[in-house]
C-alpha positions, 0 to 999 in steps of 0.5 A, spaced: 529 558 499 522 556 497 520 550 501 514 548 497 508 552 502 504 560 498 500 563 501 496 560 506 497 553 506 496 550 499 501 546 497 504 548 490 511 546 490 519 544 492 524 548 489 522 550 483 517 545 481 512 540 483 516 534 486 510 528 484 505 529 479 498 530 480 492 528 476 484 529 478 479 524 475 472 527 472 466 523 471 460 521 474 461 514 475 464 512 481 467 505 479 470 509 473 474 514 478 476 508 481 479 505 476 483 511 474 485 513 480 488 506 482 492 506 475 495 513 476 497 512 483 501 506 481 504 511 475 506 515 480 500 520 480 498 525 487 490 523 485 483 526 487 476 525 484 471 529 482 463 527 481 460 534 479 461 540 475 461 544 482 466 541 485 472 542 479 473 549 482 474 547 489 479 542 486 483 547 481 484 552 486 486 547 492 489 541 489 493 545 482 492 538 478 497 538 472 492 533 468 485 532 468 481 526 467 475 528 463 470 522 463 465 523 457 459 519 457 452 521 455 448 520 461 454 523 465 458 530 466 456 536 461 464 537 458 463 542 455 461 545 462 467 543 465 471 547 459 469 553 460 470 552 468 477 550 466 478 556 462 475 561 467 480 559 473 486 560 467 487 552 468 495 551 465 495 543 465 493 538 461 487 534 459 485 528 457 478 526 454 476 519 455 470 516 451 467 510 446 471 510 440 468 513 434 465 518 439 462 525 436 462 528 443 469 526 444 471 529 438 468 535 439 471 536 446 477 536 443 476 541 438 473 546 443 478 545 448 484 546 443 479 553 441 479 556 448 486 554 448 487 549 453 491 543 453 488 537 450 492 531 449 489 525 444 483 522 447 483 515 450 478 511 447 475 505 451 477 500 452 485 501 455 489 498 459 494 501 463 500 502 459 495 505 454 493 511 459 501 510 461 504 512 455 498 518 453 500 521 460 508 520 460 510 526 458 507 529 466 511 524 470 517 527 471 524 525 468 529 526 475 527 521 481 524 525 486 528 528 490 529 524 498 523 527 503 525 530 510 520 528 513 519 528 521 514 522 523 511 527 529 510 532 522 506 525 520 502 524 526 499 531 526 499 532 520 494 526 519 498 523 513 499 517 516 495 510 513 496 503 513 497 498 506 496 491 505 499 487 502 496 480 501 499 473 503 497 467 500 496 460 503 499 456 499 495 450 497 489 453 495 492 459 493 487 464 496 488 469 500 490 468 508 491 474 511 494 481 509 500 484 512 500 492 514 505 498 512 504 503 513 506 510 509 505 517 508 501 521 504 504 527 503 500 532 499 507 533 495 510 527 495 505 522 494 506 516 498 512 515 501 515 509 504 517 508 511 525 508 510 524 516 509 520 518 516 521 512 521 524 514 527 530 511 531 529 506 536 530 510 542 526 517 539 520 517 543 516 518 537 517 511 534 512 509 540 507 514 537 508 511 531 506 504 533 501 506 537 498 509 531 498 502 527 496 498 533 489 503 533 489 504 525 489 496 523 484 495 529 479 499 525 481 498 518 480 491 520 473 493 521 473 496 515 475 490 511 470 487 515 464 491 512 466 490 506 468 483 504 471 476 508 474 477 515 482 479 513 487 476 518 492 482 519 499 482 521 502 488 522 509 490 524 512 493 531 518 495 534 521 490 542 521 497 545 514 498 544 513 491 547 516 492 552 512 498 555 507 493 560 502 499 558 502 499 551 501 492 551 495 491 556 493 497 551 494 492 545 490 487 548 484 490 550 483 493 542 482 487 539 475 485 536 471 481 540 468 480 534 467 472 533 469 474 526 476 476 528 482 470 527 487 474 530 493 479 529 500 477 528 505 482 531 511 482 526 518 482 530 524 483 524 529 477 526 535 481 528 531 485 534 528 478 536 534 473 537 536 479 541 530 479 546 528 472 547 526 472 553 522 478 553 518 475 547 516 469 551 514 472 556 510 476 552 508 471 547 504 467 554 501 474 555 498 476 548 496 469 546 490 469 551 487 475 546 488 471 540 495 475 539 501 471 536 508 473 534 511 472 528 518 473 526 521 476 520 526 476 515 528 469 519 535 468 514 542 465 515 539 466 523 534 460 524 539 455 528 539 460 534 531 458 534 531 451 533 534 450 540 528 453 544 525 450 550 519 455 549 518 456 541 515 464 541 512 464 534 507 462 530 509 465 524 516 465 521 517 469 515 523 467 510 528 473 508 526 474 501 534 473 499 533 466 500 526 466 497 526 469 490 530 465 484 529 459 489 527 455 483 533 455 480 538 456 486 538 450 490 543 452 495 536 457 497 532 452 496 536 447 501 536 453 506 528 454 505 528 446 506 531 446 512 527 453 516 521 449 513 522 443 517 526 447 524 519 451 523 514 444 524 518 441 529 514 447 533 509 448 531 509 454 527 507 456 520 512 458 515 511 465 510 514 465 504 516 472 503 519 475 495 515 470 491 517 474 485 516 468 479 511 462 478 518 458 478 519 460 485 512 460 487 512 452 485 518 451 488 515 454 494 509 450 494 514 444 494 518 445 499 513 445 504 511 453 506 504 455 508 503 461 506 506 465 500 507 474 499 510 476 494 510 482 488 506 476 483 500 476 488 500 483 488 504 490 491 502 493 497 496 497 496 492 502 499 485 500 504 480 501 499 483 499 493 485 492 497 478 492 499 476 492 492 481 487 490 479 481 488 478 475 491 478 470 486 483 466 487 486 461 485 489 465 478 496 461 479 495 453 479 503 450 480 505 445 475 
């Protein structure tokens, strides 16, 4: 059976056809490629970028794109360059020319392309939003969902497909950013991105404690990254028990932080389940971690949350609420009395509470109500990869509760 890999190591498919689509952006602007590549990757798109006519070849030959983008600008790319370096290496796919409206250019593209027999979609004129360019493209995305990766994360680690995603948390009265929350995920060069629940390994795999150390290392430099090129970003990232109770790892852990005066410290997220099961594991650690500006937060804190309003030694800093008592809240009053009561279990010992599946403005203003600190949720904003969190915008406030 074909498992995806021709000669050599090019990628070309799985089974008997590509499991995720690709597309390359071609245009001089590097803003422009960006902006694409940020709204093909959310339609599902494997995206790579070129600059410059003497990149497109490399691209065709390695990459095998099924669309390209094509930017037509006057003082950008020579299209019809680009057409007859697509003609000459017998590119199949197709391509989409992007330009003003009424452009005699874009037009003209068209045109030659369709005479030297390439597949030219309808060209997208400026200005266009992203259900535009979805419905130009839809034809490339595939039908079926993509079938489930097995995918071994020691493949991941060599491989070098790991990365970190942040998903921004909001403070919830000034409705600016608070920090961000690391996932991490795998960019497989067929796949695409793919979530943790295909490749995070058991809890006894001896892979699992490579993994958290790849996140520990990842979020230490990404943090620096965001650094360079915006406001300090407070970031949280999640770990397994076992990793903490490595005496070594966590020493290791704690001499990584920055010494940056700019570095607000890092969170360490602990699921709920696993927490209450190693309490005295994590006070002990808890007291060790805070000399270097490193807290523990709890995560997914649910129907559980009465076994922690008894602790002589309160642990965390931070609760998160599962988002299945978060999400509808404003219109469940049986979520919101139990949002209510972790809220004020949570200021008995000091910790601040995060509101996780804020999904609505409904839920966002009951949130605000109820008296949590910090919001995340898909109405803030997905997951998204490190330089496109690094562009985001951080002008907030953009919801104000009523």
């Amino acid at each position: 059976m074909d498992n995806g890999l021709s000669a050599g190591t090019r990628i070309v498919s799985f089974g008997r056809r590509k499991v995720t689509a690709r597309a390359c952006i071609a245009d001089s602007k590097k803003h422009l490629r960006a902006f694409l590549s940020d709204i093909l990757e959310d339609l599902g798109f494997v995206t790579c970028e070129c600059a410059g006519i003497d990149e497109l070849g490399t691209i065709l030959e390695t990459e095998i794109p099924d669309l390209v983008l094509l930017g037509i600008a006057v003082d950008g790319l020579r299209p019809a360059r680009f057409l007859e370096t697509l003609v000459r290496h017998d590119y199949g796919g197709k391509i989409l020319a992007i330009g003003a409206p009424d452009s005699i250019v874009v037009k003209a593209v068209k045109q030659v392309g369709e005479e030297y027999g390439l597949a030219m979609l309808t060209p997208l004129t400026t200005p266009f939003d992203a259900e535009t360019l979805r419905d130009r493209v839809a034809l490339l995305l595939p039908e079926e969902p993509a079938p489930s990766p097995a995918l071994h994360v020691q493949e991941a680690l060599h491989a070098g497909w790991l990365e970190l995603w942040f998903q921004q948390k909001i403070d919830a009265r000034s409705l600016v950013r608070a920090g961000a929350e690391a996932l991490v995920r795998v960019r497989h060069p067929t796949w695409g991105v793919i979530p943790p629940a295909f490749f995070i390994p058991a809890e006894h795999d001896p892979h699992l404690l490579d993994l958290s150390k790849f996140v520990v290392e990842r979020a230490i430099q990404d943090w620096h990254y965001l650094l360079d090129r915006q406001n300090p970003t407070d970031i949280s990232i999640n770990l397994p028990t076992s990793f903490l109770r490595s005496r070594q790892a966590v020493r290791d852990l704690c001499n990584s932080v920055p010494r940056h005066p700019a570095f607000g410290g890092l969170l360490i997220e602990i699921d709920s389940a696993e927490a209450l099961e190693n309490l005295p594991l994590l006070v002990e650690i808890a007291k060790q971690m805070s000399l270097h500006n490193i807290g523990l937060s709890i995560d997914n804190v649910g129907a559980d949350w009465p076994t922690l309003a008894g602790l002589d030694f309160f642990p965390f800093v931070e609760l998160k609420v599962n988002r299945q008592f978060v999400t509808g809240c404003g219109h469940d009053g049986l979520k919101r009395a139990v949002c209510r009561q972790i809220v004020e279990m949570a200021a008995s010992h000091g910790a601040r509470v995060v509101a996780e599946g804020v999904e609505s403005h409904a839920d966002l203003v009951t949130a605000n109500e109820v008296g949590f600190d910090v919001l995340q949720g898909h109405l803030f904003g997905k997951p998204m990869a490190l330089k496109k969190f690094a562009r985001s915008s951080l002008a907030w406030p953009l919801l104000t509760p009523k």
